[in-house]
PyMOL Python script that loads the backbone (N, CA, C, O; Angstrom):
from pymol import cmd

cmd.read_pdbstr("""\
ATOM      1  N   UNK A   1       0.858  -1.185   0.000  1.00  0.00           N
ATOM      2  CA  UNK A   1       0.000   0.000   0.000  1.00  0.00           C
ATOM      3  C   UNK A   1       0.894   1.234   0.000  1.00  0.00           C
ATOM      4  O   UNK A   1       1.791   1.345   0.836  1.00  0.00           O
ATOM      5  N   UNK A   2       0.670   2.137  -0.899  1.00  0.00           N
ATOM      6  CA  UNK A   2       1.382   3.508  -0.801  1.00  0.00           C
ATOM      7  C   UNK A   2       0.901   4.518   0.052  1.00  0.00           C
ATOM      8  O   UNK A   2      -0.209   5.045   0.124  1.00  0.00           O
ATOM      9  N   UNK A   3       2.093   4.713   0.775  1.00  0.00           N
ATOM     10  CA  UNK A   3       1.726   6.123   1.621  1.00  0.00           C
ATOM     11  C   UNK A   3       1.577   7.047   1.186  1.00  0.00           C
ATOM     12  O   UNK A   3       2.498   7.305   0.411  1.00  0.00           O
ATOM     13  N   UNK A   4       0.306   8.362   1.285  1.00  0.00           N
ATOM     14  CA  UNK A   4       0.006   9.055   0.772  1.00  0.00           C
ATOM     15  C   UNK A   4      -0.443  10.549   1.841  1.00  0.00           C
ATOM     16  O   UNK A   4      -1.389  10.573   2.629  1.00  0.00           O
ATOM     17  N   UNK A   5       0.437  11.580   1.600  1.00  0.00           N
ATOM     18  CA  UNK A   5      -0.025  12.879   2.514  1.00  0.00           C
ATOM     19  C   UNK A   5      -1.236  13.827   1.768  1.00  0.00           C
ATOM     20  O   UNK A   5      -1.071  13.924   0.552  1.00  0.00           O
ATOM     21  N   UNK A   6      -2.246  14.429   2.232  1.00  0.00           N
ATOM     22  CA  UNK A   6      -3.382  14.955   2.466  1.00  0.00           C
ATOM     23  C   UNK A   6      -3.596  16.448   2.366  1.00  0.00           C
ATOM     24  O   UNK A   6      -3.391  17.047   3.422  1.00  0.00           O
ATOM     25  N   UNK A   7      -3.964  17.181   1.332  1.00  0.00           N
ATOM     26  CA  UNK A   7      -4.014  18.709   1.889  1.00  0.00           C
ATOM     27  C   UNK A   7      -5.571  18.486   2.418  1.00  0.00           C
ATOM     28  O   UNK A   7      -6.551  17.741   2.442  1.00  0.00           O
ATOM     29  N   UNK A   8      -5.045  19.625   2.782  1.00  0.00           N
ATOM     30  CA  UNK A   8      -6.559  20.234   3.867  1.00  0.00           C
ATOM     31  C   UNK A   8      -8.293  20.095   3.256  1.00  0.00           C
ATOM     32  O   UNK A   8      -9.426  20.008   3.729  1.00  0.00           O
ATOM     33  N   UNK A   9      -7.651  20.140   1.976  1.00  0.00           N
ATOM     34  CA  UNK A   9      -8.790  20.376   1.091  1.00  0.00           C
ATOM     35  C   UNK A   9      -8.836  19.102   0.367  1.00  0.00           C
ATOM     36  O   UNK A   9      -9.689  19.017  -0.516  1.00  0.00           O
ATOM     37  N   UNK A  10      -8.320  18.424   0.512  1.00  0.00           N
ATOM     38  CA  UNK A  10      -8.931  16.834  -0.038  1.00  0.00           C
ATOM     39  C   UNK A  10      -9.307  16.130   1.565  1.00  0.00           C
ATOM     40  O   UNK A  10     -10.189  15.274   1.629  1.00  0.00           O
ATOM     41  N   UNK A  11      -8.876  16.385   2.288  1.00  0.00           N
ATOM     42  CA  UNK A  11      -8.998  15.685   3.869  1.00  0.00           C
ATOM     43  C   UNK A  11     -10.590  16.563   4.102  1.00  0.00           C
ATOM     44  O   UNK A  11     -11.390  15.911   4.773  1.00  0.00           O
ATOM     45  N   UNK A  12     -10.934  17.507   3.771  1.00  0.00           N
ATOM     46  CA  UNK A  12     -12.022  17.912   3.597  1.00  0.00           C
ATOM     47  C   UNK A  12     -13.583  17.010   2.906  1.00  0.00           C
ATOM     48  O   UNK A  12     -14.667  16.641   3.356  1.00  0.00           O
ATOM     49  N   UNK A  13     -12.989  16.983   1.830  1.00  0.00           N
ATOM     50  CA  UNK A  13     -13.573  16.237   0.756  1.00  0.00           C
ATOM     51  C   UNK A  13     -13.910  15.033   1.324  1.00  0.00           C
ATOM     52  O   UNK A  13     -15.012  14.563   1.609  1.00  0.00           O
ATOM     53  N   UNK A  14     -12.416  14.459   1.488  1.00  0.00           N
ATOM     54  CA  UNK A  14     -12.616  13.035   2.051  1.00  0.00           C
ATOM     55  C   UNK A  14     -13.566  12.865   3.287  1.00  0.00           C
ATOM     56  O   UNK A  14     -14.411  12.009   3.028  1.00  0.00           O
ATOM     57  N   UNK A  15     -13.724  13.435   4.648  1.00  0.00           N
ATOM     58  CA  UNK A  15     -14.665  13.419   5.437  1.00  0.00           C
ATOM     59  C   UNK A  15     -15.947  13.948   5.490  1.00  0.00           C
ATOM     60  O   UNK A  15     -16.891  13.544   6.168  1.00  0.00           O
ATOM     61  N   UNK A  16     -15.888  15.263   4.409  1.00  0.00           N
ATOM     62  CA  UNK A  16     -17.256  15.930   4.610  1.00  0.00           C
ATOM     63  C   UNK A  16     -17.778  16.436   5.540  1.00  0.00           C
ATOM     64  O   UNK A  16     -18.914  16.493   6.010  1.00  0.00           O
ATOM     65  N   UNK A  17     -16.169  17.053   5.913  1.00  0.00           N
ATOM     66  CA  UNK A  17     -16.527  18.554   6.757  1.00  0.00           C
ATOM     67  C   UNK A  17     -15.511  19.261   6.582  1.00  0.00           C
ATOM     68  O   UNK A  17     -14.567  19.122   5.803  1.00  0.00           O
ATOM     69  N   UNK A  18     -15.763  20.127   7.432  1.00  0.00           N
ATOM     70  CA  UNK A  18     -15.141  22.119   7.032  1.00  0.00           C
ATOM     71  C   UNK A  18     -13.606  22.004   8.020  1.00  0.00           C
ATOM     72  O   UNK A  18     -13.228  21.310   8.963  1.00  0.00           O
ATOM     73  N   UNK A  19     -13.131  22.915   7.329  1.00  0.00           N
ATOM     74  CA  UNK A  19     -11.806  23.561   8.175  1.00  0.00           C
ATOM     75  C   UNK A  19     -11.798  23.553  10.054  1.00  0.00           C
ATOM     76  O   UNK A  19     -11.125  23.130  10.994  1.00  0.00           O
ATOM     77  N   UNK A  20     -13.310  24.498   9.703  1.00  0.00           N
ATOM     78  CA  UNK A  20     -13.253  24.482  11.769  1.00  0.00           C
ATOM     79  C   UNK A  20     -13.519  23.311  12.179  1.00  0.00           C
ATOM     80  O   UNK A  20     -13.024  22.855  13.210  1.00  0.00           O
ATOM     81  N   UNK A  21     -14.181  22.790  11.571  1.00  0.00           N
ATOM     82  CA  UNK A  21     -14.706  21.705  12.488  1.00  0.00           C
ATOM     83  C   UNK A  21     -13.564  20.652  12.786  1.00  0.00           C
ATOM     84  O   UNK A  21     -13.443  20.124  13.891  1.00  0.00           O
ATOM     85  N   UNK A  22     -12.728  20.388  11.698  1.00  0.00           N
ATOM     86  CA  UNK A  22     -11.564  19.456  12.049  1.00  0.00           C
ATOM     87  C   UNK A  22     -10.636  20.212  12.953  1.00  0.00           C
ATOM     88  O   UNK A  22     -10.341  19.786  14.069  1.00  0.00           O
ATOM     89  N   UNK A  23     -10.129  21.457  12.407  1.00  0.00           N
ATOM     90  CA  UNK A  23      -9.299  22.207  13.565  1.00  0.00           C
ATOM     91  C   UNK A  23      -9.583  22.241  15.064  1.00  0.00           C
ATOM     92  O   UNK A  23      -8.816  22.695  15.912  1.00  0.00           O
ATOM     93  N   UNK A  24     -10.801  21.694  15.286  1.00  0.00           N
ATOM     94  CA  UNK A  24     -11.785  21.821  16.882  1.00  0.00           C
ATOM     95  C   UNK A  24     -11.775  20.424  17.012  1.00  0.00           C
ATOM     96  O   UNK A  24     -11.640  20.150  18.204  1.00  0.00           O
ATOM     97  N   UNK A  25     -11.866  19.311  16.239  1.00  0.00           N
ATOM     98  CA  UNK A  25     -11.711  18.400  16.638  1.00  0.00           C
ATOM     99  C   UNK A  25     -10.436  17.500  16.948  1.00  0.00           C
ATOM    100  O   UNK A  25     -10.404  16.432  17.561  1.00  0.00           O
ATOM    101  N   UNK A  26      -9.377  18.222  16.356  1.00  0.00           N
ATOM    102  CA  UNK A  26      -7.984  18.248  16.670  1.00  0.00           C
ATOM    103  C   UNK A  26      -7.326  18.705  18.300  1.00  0.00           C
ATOM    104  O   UNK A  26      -6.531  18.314  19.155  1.00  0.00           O
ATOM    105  N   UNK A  27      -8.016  19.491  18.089  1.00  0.00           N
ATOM    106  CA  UNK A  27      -7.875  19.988  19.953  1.00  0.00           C
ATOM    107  C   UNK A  27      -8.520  19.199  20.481  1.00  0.00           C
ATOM    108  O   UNK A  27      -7.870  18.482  21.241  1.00  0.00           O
ATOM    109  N   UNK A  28      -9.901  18.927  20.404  1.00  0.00           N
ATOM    110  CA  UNK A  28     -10.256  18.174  21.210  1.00  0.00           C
ATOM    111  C   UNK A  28      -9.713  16.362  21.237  1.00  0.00           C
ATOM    112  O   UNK A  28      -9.992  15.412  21.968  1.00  0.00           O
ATOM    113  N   UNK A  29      -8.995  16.510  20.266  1.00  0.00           N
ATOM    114  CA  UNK A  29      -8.472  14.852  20.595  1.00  0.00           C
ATOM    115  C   UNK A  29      -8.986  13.614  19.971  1.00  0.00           C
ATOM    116  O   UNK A  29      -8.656  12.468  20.275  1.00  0.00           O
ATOM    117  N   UNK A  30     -10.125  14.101  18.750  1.00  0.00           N
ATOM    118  CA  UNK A  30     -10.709  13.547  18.331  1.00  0.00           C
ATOM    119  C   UNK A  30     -10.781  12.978  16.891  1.00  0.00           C
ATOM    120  O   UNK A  30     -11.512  12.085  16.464  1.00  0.00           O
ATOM    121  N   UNK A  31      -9.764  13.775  16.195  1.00  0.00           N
ATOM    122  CA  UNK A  31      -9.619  13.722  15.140  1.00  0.00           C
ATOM    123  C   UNK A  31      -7.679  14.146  14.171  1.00  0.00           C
ATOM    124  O   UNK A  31      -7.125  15.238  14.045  1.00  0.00           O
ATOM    125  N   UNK A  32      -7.320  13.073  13.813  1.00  0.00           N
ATOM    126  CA  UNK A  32      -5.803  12.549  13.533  1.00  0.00           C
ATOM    127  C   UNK A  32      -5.300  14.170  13.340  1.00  0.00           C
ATOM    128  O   UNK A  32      -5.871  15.005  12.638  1.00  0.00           O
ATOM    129  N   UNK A  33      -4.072  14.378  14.161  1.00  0.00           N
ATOM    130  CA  UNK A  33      -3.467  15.490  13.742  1.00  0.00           C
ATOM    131  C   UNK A  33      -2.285  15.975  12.178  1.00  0.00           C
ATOM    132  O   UNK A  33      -1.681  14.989  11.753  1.00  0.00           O
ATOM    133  N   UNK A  34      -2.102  16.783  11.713  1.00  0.00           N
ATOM    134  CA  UNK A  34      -1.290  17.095  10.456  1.00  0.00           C
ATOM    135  C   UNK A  34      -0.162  16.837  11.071  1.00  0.00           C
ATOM    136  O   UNK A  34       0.097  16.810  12.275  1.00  0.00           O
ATOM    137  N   UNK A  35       0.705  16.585   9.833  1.00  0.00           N
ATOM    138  CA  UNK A  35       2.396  16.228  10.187  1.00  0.00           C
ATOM    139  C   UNK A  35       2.952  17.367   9.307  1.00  0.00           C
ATOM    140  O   UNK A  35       2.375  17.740   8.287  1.00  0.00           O
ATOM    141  N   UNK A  36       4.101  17.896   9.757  1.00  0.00           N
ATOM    142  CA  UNK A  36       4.562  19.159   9.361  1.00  0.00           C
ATOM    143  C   UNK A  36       5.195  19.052   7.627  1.00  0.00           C
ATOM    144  O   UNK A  36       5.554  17.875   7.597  1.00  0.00           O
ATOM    145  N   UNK A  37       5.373  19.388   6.828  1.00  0.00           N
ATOM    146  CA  UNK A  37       6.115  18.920   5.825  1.00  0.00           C
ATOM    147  C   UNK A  37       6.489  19.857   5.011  1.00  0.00           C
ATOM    148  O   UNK A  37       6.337  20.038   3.803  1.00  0.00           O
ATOM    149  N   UNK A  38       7.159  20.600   6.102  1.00  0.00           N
ATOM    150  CA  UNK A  38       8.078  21.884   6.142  1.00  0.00           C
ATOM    151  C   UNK A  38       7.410  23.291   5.736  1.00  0.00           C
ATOM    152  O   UNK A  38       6.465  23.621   5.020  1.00  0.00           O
ATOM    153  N   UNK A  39       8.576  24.124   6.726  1.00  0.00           N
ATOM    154  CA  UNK A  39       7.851  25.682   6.782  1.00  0.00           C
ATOM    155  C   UNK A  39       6.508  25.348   7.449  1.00  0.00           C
ATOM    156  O   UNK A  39       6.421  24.548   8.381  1.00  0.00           O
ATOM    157  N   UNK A  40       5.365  26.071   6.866  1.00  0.00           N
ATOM    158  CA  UNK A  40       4.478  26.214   7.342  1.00  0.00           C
ATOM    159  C   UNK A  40       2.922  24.976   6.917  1.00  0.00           C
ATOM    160  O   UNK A  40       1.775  24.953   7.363  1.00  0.00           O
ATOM    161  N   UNK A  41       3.593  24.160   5.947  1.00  0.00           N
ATOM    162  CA  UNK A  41       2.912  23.486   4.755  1.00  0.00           C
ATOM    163  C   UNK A  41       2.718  22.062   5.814  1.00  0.00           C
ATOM    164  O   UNK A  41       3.599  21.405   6.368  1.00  0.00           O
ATOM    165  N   UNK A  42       1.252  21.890   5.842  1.00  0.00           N
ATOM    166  CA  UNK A  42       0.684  20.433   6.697  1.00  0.00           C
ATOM    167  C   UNK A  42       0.381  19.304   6.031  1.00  0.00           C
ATOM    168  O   UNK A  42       0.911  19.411   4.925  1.00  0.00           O
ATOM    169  N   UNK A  43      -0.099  18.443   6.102  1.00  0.00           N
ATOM    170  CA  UNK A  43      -0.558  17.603   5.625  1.00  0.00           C
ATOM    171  C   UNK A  43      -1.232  16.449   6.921  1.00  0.00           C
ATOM    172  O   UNK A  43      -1.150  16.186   8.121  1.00  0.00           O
ATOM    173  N   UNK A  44      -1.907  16.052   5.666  1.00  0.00           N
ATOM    174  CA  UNK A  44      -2.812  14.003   7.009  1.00  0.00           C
ATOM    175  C   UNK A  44      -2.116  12.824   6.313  1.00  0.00           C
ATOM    176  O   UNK A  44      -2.077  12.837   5.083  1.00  0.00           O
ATOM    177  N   UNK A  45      -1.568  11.812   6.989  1.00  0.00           N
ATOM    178  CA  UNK A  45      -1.701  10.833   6.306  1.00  0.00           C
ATOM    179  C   UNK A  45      -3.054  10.193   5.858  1.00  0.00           C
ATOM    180  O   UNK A  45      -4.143  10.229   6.431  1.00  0.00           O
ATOM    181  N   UNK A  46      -2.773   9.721   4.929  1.00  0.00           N
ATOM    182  CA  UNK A  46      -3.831   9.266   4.053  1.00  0.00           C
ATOM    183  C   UNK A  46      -4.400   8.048   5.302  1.00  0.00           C
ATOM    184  O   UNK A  46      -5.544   8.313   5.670  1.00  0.00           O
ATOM    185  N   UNK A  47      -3.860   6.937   5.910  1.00  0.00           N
ATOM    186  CA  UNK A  47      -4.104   5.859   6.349  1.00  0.00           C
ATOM    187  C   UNK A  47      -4.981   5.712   7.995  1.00  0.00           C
ATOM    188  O   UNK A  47      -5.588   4.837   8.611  1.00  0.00           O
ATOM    189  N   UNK A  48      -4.441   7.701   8.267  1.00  0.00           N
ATOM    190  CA  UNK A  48      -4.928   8.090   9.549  1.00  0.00           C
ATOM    191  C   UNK A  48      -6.127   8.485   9.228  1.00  0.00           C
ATOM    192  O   UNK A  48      -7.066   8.346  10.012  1.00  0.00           O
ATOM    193  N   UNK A  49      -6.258   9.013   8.075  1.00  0.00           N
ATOM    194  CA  UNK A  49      -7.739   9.727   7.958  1.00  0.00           C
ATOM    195  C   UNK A  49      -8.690   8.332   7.728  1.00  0.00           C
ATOM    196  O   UNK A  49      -9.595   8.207   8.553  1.00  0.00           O
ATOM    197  N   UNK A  50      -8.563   7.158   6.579  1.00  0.00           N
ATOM    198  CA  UNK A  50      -8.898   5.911   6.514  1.00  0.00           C
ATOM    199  C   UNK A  50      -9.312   5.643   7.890  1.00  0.00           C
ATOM    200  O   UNK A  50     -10.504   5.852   8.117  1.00  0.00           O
ATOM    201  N   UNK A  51      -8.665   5.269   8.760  1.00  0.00           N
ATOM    202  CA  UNK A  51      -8.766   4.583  10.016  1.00  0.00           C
ATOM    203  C   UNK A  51      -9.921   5.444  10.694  1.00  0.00           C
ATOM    204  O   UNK A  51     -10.741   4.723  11.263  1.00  0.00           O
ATOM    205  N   UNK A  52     -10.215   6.934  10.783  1.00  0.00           N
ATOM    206  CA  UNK A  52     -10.899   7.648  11.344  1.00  0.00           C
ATOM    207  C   UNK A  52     -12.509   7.414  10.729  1.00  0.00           C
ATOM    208  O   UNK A  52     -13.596   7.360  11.304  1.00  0.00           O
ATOM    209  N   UNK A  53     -12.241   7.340   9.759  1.00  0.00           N
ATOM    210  CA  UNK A  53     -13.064   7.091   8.680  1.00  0.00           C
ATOM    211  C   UNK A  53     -13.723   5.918   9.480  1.00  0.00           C
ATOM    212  O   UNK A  53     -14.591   6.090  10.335  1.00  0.00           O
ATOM    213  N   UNK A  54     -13.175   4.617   9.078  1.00  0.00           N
ATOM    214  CA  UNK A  54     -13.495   3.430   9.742  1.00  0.00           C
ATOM    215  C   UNK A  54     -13.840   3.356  11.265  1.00  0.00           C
ATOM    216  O   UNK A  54     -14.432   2.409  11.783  1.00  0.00           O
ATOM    217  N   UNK A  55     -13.488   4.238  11.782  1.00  0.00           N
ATOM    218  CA  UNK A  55     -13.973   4.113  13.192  1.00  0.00           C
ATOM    219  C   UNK A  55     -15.385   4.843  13.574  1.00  0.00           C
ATOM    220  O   UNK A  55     -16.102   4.364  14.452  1.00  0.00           O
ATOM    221  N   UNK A  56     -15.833   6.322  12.690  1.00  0.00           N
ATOM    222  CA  UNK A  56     -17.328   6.375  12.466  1.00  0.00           C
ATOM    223  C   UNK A  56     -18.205   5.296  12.073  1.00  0.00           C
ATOM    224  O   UNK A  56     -19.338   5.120  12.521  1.00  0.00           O
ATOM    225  N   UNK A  57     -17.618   4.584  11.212  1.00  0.00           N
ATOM    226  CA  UNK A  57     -18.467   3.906  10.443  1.00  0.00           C
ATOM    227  C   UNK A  57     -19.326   3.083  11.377  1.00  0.00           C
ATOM    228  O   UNK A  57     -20.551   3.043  11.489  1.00  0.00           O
ATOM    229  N   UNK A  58     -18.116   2.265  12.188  1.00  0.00           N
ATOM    230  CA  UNK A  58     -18.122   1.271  13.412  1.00  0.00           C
ATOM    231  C   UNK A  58     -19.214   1.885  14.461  1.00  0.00           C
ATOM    232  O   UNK A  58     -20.228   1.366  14.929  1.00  0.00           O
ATOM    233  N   UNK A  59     -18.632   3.202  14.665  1.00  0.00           N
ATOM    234  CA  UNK A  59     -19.282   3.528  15.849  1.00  0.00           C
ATOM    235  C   UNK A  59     -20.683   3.767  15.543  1.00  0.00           C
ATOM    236  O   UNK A  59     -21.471   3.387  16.409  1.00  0.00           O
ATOM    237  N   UNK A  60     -21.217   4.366  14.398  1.00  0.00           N
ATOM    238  CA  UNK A  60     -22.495   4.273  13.887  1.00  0.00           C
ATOM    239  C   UNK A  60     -23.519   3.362  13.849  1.00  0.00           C
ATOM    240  O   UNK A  60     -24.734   3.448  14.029  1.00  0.00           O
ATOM    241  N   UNK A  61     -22.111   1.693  13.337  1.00  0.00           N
ATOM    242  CA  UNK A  61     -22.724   0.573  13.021  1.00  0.00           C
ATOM    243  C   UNK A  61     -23.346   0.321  14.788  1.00  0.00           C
ATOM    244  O   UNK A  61     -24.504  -0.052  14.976  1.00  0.00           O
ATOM    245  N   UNK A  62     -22.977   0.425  15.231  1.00  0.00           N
ATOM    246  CA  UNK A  62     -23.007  -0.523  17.085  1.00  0.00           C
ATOM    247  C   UNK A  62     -23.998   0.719  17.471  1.00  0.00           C
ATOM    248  O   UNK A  62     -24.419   0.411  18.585  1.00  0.00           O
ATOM    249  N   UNK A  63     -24.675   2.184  17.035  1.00  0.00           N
ATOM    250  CA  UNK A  63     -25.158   2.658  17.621  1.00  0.00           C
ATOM    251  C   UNK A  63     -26.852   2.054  17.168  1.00  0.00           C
ATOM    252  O   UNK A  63     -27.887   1.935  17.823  1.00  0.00           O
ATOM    253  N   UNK A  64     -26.466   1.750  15.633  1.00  0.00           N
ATOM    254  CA  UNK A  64     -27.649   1.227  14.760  1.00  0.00           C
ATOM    255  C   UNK A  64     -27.978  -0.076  15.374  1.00  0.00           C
ATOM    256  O   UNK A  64     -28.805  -0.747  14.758  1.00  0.00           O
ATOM    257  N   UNK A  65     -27.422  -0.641  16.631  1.00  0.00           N
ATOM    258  CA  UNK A  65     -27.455  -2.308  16.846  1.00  0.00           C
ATOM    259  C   UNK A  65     -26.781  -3.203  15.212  1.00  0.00           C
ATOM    260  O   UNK A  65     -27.498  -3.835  14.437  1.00  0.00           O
ATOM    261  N   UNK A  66     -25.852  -3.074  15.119  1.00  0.00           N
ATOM    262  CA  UNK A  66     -25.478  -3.486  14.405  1.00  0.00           C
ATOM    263  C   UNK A  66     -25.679  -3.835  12.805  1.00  0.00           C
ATOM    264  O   UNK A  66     -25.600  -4.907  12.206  1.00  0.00           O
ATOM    265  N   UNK A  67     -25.905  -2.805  12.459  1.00  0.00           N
ATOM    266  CA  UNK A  67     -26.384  -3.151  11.277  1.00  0.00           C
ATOM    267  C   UNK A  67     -27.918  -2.575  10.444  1.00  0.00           C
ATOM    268  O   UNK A  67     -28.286  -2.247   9.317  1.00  0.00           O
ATOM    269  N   UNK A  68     -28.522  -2.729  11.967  1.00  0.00           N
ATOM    270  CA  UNK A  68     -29.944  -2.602  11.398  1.00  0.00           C
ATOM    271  C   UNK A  68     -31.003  -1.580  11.768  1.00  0.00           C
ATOM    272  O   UNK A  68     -31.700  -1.660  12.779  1.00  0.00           O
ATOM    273  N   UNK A  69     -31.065  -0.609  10.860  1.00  0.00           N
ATOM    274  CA  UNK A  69     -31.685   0.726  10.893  1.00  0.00           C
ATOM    275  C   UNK A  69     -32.925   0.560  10.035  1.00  0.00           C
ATOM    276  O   UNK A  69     -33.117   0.157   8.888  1.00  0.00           O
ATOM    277  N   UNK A  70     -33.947   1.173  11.333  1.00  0.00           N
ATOM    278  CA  UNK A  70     -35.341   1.243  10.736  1.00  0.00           C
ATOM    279  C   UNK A  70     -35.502   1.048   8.820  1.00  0.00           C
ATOM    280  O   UNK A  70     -36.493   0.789   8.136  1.00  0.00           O
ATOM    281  N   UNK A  71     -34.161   1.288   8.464  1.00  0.00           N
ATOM    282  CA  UNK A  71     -34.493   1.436   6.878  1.00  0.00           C
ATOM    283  C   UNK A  71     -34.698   0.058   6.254  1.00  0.00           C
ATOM    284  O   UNK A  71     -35.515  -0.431   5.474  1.00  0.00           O
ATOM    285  N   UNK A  72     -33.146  -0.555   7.207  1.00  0.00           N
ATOM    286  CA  UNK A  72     -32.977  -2.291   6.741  1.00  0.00           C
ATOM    287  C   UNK A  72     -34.636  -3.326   7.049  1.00  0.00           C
ATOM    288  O   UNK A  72     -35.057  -4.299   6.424  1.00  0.00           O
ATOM    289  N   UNK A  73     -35.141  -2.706   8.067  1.00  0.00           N
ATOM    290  CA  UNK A  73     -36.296  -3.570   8.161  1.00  0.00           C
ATOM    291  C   UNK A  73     -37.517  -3.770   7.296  1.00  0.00           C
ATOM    292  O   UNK A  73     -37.987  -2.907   6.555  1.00  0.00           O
ATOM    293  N   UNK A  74     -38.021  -5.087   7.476  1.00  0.00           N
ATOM    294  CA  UNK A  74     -38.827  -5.335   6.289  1.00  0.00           C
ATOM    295  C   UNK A  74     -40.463  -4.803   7.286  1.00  0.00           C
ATOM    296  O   UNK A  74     -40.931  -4.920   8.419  1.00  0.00           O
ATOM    297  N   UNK A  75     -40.842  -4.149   5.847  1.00  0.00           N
ATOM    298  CA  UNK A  75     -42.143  -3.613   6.554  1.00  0.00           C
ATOM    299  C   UNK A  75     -43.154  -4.827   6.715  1.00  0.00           C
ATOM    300  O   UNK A  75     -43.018  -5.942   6.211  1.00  0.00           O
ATOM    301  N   UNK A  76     -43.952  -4.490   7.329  1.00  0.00           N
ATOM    302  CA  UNK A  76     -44.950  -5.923   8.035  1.00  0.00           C
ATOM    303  C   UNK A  76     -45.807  -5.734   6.557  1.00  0.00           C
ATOM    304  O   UNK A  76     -45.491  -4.924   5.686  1.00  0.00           O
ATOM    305  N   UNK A  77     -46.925  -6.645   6.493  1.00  0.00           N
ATOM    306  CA  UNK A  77     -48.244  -7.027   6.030  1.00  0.00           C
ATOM    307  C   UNK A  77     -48.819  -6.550   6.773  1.00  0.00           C
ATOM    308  O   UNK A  77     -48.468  -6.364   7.938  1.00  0.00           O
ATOM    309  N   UNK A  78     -49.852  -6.234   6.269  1.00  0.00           N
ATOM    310  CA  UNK A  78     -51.437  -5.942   6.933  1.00  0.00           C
ATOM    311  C   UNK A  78     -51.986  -6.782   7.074  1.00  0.00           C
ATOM    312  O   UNK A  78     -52.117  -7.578   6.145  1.00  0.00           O
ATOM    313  N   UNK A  79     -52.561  -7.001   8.293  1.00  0.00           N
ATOM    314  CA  UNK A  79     -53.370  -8.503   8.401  1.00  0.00           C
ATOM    315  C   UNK A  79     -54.666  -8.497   7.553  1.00  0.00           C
ATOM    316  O   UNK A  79     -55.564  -7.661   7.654  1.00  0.00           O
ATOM    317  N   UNK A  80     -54.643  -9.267   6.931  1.00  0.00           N
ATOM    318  CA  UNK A  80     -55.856 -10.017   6.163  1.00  0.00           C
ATOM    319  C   UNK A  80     -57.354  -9.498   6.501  1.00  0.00           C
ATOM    320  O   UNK A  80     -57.774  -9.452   7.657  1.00  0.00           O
ATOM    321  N   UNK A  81     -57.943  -9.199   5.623  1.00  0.00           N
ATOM    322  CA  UNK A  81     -59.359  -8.762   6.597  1.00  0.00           C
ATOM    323  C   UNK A  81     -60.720  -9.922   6.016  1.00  0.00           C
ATOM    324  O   UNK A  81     -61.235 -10.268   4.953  1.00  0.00           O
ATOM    325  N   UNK A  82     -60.793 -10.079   6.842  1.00  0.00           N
ATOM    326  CA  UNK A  82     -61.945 -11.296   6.503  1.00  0.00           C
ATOM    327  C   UNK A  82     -63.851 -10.943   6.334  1.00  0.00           C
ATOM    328  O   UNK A  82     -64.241  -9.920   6.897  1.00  0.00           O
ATOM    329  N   UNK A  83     -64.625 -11.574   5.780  1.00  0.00           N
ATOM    330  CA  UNK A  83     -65.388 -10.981   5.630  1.00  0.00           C
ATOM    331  C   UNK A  83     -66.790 -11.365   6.629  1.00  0.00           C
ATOM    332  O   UNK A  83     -68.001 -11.153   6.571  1.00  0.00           O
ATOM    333  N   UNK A  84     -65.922 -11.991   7.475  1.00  0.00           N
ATOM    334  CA  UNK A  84     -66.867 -12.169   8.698  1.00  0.00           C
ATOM    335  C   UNK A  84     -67.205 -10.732   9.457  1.00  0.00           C
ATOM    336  O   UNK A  84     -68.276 -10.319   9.900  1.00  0.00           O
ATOM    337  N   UNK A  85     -65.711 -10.044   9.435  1.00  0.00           N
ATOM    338  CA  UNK A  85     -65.711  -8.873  10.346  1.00  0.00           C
ATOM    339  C   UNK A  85     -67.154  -7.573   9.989  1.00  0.00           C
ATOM    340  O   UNK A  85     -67.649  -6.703  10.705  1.00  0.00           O
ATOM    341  N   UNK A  86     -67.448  -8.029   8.489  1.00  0.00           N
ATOM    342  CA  UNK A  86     -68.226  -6.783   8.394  1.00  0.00           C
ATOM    343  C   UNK A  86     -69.588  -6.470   8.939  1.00  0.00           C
ATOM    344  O   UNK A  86     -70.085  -5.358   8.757  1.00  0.00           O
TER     345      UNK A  86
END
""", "prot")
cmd.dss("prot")
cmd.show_as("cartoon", "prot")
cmd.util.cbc("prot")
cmd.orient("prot")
């Protein structure tokens, strides 16, 4: 697998969120920090953002009970109506 560094604006793309919000989630500890790659110029590894990636996914999956969100479920039948009832 090739290692691959990240501007801000594809690490953007790639998660589908904004500047602040990663910069705030960086402080808070929550989200992979940039590696310097000289002067003033940052970057993500590609494999850290992946992994972050994968760990929403997870955490989503286990919030859904695993897998299965009102969407996955199969809608019921209507029970039968008989013509005794009328």
């Amino acid at each position: 697998m090739s290692k691959r560094i990240l501007k801000l604006h594809e690490v953007e793309a790639r998660v589908g969120l904004k500047k602040t919000f990663i910069y705030k989630a960086i402080q808070a500890g929550t989200f992979p920090r940039p590696i310097s790659l000289g002067g003033t110029a940052r970057g993500w590894v590609d494999a850290e953002i992946e992994k972050w990636i994968d760990e929403r996914i997870a955490a989503a999956d286990t919030a859904l009970g695993k897998h299965q969100s009102w969407m996955q479920r199969k809608p019921t039948a209507p029970a039968p109506s008989s013509k005794e009832d009328m």
